[in-house]
C-alpha positions in Angstrom: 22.0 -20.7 1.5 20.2 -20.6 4.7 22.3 -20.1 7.7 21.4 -21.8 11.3 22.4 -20.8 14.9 22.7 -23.8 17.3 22.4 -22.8 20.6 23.0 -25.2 23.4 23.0 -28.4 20.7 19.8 -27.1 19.5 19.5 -25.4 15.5 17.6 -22.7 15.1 17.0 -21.2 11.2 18.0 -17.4 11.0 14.4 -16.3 9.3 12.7 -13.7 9.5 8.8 -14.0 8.8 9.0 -13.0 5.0 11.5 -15.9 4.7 9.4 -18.1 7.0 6.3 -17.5 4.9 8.1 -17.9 2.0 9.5 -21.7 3.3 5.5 -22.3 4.3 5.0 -21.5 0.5 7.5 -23.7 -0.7 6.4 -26.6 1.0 2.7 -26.2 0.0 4.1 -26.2 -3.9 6.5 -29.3 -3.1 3.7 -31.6 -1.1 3.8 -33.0 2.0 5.0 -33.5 4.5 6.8 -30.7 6.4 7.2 -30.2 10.1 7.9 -26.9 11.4 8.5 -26.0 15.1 8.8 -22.6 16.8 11.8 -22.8 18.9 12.1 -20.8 22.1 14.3 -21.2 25.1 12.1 -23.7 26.6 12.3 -26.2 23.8 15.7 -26.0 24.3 16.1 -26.9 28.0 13.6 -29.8 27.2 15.8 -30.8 24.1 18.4 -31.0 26.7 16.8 -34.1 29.1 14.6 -35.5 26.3 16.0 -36.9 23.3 12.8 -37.8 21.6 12.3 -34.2 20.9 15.3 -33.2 20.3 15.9 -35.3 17.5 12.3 -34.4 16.4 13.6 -30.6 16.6 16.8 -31.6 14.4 14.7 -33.2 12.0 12.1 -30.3 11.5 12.1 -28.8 8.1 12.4 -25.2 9.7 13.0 -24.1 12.7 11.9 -20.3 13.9 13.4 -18.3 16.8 10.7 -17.9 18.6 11.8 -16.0 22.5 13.8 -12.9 22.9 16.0 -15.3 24.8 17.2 -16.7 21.8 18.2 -13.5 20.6 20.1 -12.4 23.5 21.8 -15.6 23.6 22.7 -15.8 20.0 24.3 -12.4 20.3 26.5 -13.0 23.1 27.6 -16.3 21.6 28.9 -14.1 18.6 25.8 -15.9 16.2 23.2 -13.4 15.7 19.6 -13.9 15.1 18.5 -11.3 12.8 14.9 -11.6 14.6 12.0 -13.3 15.8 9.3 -15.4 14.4 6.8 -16.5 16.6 4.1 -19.0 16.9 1.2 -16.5 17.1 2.7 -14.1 14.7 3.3 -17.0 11.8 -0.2 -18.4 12.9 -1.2 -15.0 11.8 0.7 -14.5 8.9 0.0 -17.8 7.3 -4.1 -17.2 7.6 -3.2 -14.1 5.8 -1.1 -15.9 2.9 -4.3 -18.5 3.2 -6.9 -16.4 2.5 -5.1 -14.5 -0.4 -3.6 -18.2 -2.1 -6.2 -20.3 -1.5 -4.9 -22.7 1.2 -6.5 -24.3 3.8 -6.2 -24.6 7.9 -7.0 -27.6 9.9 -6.9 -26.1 13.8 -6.3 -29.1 16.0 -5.6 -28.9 19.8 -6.6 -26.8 22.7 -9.9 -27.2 25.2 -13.3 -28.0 23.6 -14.7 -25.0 21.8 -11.4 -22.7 21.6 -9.8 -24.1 18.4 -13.0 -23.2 16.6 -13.1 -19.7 18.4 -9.4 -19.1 17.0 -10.8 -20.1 13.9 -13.5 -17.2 13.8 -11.3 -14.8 14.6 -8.8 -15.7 12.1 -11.7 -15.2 9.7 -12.1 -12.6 11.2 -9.3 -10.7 10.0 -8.8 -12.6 6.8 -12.5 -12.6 4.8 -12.4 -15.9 2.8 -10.0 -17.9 4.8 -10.8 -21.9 4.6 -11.1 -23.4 7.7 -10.7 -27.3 6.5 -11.6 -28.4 10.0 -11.2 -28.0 14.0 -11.3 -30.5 16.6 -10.0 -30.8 20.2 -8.6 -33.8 20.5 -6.0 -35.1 22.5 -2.2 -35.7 22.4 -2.5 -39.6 23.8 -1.7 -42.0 21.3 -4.7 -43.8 21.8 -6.6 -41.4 20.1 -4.2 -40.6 17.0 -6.1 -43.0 14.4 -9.1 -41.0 14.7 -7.6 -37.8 14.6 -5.5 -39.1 11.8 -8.7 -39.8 9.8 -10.3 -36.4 10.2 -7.5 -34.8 9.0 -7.0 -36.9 6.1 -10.3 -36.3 5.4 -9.9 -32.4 5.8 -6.9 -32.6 3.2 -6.0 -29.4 4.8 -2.6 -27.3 3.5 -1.2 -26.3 7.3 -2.2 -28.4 10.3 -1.6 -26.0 13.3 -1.2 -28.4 16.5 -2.0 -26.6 20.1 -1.3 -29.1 22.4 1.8 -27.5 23.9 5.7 -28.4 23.4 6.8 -31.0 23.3 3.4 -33.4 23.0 2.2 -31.4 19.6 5.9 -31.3 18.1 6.3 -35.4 19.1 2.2 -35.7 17.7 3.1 -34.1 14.5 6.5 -36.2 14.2 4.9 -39.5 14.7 1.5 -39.2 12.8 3.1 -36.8 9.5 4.8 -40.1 7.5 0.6 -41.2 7.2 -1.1 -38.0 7.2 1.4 -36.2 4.6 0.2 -32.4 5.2 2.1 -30.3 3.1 2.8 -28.0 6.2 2.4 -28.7 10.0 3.2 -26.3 13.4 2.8 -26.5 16.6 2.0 -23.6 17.9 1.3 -23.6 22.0 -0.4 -21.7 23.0 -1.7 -19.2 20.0 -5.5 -20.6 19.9 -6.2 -19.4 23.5 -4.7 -16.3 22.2 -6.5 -15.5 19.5 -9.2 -17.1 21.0 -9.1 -14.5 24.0 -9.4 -17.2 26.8 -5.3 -16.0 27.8 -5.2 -12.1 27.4 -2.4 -11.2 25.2 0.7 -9.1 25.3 -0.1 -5.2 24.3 2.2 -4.8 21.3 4.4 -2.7 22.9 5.5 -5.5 25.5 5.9 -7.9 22.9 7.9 -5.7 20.4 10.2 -4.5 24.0 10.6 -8.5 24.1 9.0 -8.6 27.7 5.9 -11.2 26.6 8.3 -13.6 29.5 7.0 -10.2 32.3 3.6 -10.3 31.1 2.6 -13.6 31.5 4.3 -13.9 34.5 1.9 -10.9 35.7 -1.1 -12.2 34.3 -0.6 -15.9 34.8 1.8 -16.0 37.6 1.6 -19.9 38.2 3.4 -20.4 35.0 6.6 -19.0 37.1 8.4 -22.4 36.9 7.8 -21.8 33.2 9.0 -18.8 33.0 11.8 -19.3 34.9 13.4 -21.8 32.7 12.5 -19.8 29.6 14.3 -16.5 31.2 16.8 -16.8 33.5 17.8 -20.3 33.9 18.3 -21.0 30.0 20.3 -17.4 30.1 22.5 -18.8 33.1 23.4 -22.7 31.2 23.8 -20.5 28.3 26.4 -18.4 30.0 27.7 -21.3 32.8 28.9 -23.5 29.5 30.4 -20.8 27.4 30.0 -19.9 24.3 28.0 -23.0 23.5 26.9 -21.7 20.3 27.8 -22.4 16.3 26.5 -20.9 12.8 25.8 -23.1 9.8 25.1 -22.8 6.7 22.4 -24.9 4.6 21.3 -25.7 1.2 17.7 -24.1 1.0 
C-alpha cells in the first residue's frame, strides 16, 4: 500500500527516493507510458487557479514531495511526509539506475546547448550512461509533432522535460497517449543545474531545507516565485485549516 498526503486538494505520494526509483523501475518493466511530476508548493498554488494541471497532477502515476514546504505543511496538518524527493536529486538518481540497468535518457527542454551540457555531466558521473537524445525545443503546441517524432525515434526509457511547471507537466500529459515512454518527469529547472548555467545550493543549504534562501540570494528576481513557494503557500495552508488528508493506495 502506498499512502498519499493531499495537501490543499493536491496528492502528493509519501516516497522516499529508494521507493521513487523503485516506481521508475517498475514502470520501465511494465511499458509505457507513465507521467511523474515533482510536486512542490508552487504546483500547488498553480493547481489551485488552473484546472488543466491540476487534473494532470491527479492523474500522474507518482507524485514526489519535492519543497521543504510540503514537509512543514504535512506535519502541521497531522499527515507527515517522511521526506523529500526532488527533481534534481531523482534526475540524478535515475542516470545512476541508467547507467548500471541499461536504460536510456532523452533530455528535452531548456535554452539551446544546456540540455546537452546536463547531459555530459550526467556522463560524467555515471560512465556508460545512454544518452538516447537532446533537443531544445519548445513547449508551444505548434511544435509538438516534431518533437514527438524525435523522441519516438529515440525510443528512450525516461524522457526528462525542462520547460518549467506547469508547461512541461501539461507537454508531457498531452503528447504521452502517442509517444508511450515508459517513464516521463518534468524536472524544472535541473538541466541549468547540472549544467552550471544556475549555481546550485551547497549541500548543506539544501539538506537545512533553505534551497527557497539561496535562490532568493543568487537569483533575487525570482522573489515573486519564491514568495508563493514559501510564505504565501505556508499562510493558505494555515488561513484554511487543516486542509490536509492521508490515503492509502494500491501500489
Amino acid at each position: 500500500m502506498r499512502k498519499r498526503v493531499i495537501i490543499l486538494g493536491v496528492a502528493i505520494d509519501d516516497v522516499l527516493m529508494d521507493d521513487a526509483l523503485a516506481a521508475v523501475a517498475g514502470f520501465i518493466a511494465e511499458g509505457g507510458p507513465h507521467q511523474i511530476v515533482t510536486v512542490n508548493p508552487e504546483f500547488i498554488m498553480e493547481a489551485r487557479r488552473n484546472r488543466a494541471f491540476r487534473r494532470v497532477l491527479a492523474a500522474a502515476d507518482l507524485a514526489t514531495p519535492d519543497g521543504v514546504g510540503l514537509i512543514l505543511a504535512a506535519r502541521w496538518c497531522g499527515t507527515p511526509l517522511r521526506g523529500r524527493v526532488t527533481g534534481i536529486a531523482l534526475t540524478e538518481r535515475i542516470a545512476a539506475a541508467a547507467a548500471l540497468h541499461g536504460w536510456s535518457l532523452f533530455l528535452l527542454g531548456a535554452a539551446p546547448g544546456v540540455a546537452e551540457r546536463a547531459a555530459a555531466a550526467l556522463q560524467r558521473a555515471n560512465p556508460g550512461l545512454r544518452i538516447a537524445g537532446c533537443y531544445a525545443g519548445s513547449p508551444h503546441p505548434a511544435d509538438e509533432a516534431t518533437i514527438r517524432e524525435r523522441i519516438l525515434a529515440a525510443t528512450p526509457d525516461v524522457l526528462l522535460v525542462a520547460y518549467g511547471h506547469p508547461a512541461q507537466d501539461l507537454w508531457i500529459a498531452r503528447n504521452q497517449p502517442i509517444m508511450r515512454v515508459p517513464v516521463a518527469i518534468g524536472v524544472g529547472g535541473t538541466f541549468d543545474e547540472l549544467a552550471g548555467v544556475v549555481p546550485r545550493a551547497p549541500a548543506l543549504v539544501q539538506r537545512l531545507g533553505l534551497k527557497w534562501l539561496y535562490r532568493l540570494l543568487v537569483q533575487p528576481w525570482r522573489w515573486r516565485r519564491i514568495m508563493t513557494a514559501v510564505p504565501i503557500f505556508l499562510w493558505t495552508v494555515l488561513r484554511e485549516g487543516r486542509a490536509c488528508d492521508a490515503l492509502h493506495t494500491e501500489e
